[in-house]
C-alpha positions as CSV (number, residue, x, y, z in Angstrom):
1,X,20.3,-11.1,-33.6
2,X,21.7,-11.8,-30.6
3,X,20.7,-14.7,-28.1
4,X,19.0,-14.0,-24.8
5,X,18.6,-16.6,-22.2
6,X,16.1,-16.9,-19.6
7,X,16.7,-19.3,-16.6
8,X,13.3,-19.7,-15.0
9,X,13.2,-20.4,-11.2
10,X,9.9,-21.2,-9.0
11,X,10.4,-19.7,-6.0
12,X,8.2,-19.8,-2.8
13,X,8.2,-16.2,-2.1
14,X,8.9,-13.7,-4.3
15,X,9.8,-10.8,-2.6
16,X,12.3,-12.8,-0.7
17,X,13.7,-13.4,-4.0
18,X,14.1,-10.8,-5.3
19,X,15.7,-9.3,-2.6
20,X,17.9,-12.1,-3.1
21,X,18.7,-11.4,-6.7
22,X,19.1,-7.6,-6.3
23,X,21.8,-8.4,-3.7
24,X,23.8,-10.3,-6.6
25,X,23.1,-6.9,-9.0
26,X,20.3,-8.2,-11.0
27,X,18.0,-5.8,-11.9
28,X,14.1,-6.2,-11.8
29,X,12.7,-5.2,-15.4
30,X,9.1,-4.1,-14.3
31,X,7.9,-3.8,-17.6
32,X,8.6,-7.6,-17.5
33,X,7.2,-8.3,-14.1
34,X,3.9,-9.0,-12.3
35,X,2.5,-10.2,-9.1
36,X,3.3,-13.8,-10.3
37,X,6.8,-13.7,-11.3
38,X,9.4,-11.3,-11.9
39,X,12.2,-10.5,-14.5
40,X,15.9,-10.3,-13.0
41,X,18.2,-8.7,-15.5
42,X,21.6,-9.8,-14.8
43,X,22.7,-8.0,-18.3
44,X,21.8,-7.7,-22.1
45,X,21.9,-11.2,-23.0
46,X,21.0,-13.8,-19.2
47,X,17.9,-12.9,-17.2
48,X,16.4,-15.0,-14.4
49,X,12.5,-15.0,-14.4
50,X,11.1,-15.8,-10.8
51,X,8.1,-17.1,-10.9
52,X,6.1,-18.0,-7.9
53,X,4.7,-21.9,-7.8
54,X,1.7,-21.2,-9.4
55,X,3.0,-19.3,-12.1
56,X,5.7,-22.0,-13.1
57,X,2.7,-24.5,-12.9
58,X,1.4,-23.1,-16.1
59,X,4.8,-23.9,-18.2
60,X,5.4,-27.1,-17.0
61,X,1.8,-29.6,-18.0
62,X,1.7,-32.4,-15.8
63,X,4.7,-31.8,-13.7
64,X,5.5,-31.5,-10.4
65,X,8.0,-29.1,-9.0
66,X,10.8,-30.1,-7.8
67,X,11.7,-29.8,-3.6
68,X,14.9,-27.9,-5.3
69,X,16.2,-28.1,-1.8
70,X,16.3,-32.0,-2.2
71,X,16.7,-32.5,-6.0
72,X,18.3,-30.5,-8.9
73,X,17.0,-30.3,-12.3
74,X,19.2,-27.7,-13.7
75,X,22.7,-25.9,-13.3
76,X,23.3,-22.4,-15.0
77,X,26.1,-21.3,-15.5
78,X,27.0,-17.9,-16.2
79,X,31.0,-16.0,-17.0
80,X,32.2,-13.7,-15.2
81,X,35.1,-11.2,-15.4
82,X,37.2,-12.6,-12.9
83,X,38.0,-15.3,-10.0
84,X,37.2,-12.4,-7.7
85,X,34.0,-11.5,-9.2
86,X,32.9,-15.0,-8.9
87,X,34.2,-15.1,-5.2
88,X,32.2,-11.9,-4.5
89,X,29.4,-13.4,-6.3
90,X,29.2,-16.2,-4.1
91,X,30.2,-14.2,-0.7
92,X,27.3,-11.8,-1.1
93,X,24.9,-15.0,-2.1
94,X,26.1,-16.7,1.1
95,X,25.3,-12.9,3.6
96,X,22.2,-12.3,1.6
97,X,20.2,-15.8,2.3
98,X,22.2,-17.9,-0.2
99,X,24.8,-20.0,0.2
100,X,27.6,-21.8,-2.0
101,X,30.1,-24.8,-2.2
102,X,32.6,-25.8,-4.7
103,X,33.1,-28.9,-6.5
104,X,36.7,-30.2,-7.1
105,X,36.8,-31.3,-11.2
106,X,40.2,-30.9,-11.0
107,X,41.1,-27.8,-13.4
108,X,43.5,-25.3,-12.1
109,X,42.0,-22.2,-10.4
110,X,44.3,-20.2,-12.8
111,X,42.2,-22.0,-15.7
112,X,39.0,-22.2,-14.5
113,X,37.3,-21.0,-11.3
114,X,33.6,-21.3,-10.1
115,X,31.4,-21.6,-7.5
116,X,27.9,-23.5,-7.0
117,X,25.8,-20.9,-5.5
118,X,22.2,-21.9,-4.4
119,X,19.0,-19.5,-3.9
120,X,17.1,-19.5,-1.2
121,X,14.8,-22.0,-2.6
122,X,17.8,-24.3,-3.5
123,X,17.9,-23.3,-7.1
124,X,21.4,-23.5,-8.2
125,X,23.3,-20.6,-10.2
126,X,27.1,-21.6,-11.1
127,X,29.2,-18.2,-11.9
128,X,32.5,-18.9,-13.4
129,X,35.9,-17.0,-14.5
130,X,37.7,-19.2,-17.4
131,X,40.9,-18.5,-19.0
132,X,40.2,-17.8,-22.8
């Protein structure tokens, strides 16, 4: 059996978000959604679940969420095909309510090449090309 991951994201407002997402070419899985939270289906195997604040109460006990906007608590990363389909990934972030950034850890482009791309609600997706 294969592994499927779920990176799950509170988000402030969900149709916002989702919006968001689809610009990137996730795909909503309705079967998987509701009113509280919704399933983004990047492919077979990594799918983001946004969940509004409520909703993401529920999993988390005593916690508080995060101002992701302020703090981080997670970074995931996801491959991609190539440098350019990780420069397109963050271009279309960035004219879709996103943005992105990159962080110098000193690897050559032609080795490794990613971006930080962040949400609307400052949760932060990192899509990268590596040389296998």
């Amino acid at each position: 059996m294969s592994t499927l991951v779920f990176a799950n994201f509170p988000v402030s407002n969900l149709e916002r978000s989702i919006a968001f997402y689809s610009s990137l070419g996730f795909k909503a899985n309705e079967e998987m959604s509701s009113p509280e939270g919704c399933a983004m289906v990047w492919d077979d195997h990594f799918w983001v679940m946004l969940l509004t604040h409520e909703s993401y109460r529920e999993f988390i006990g005593d916690k508080d969420i995060p101002d992701s906007k302020t703090m981080s608590g997670s970074l995931v990363s996801f491959s991609l095909e190539s440098p350019e389909a990780v420069k397109k990934f963050a271009e279309t972030a960035k004219q879709n309510g996103g943005d992105y950034y990159e962080v110098d850890i000193e690897v050559p482009e032609n080795q490794m090449y990613f971006f930080e791309v962040v949400d609307p609600d400052g949760n932060i997706l990192e899509p990268l090309w590596m040389k296998m």
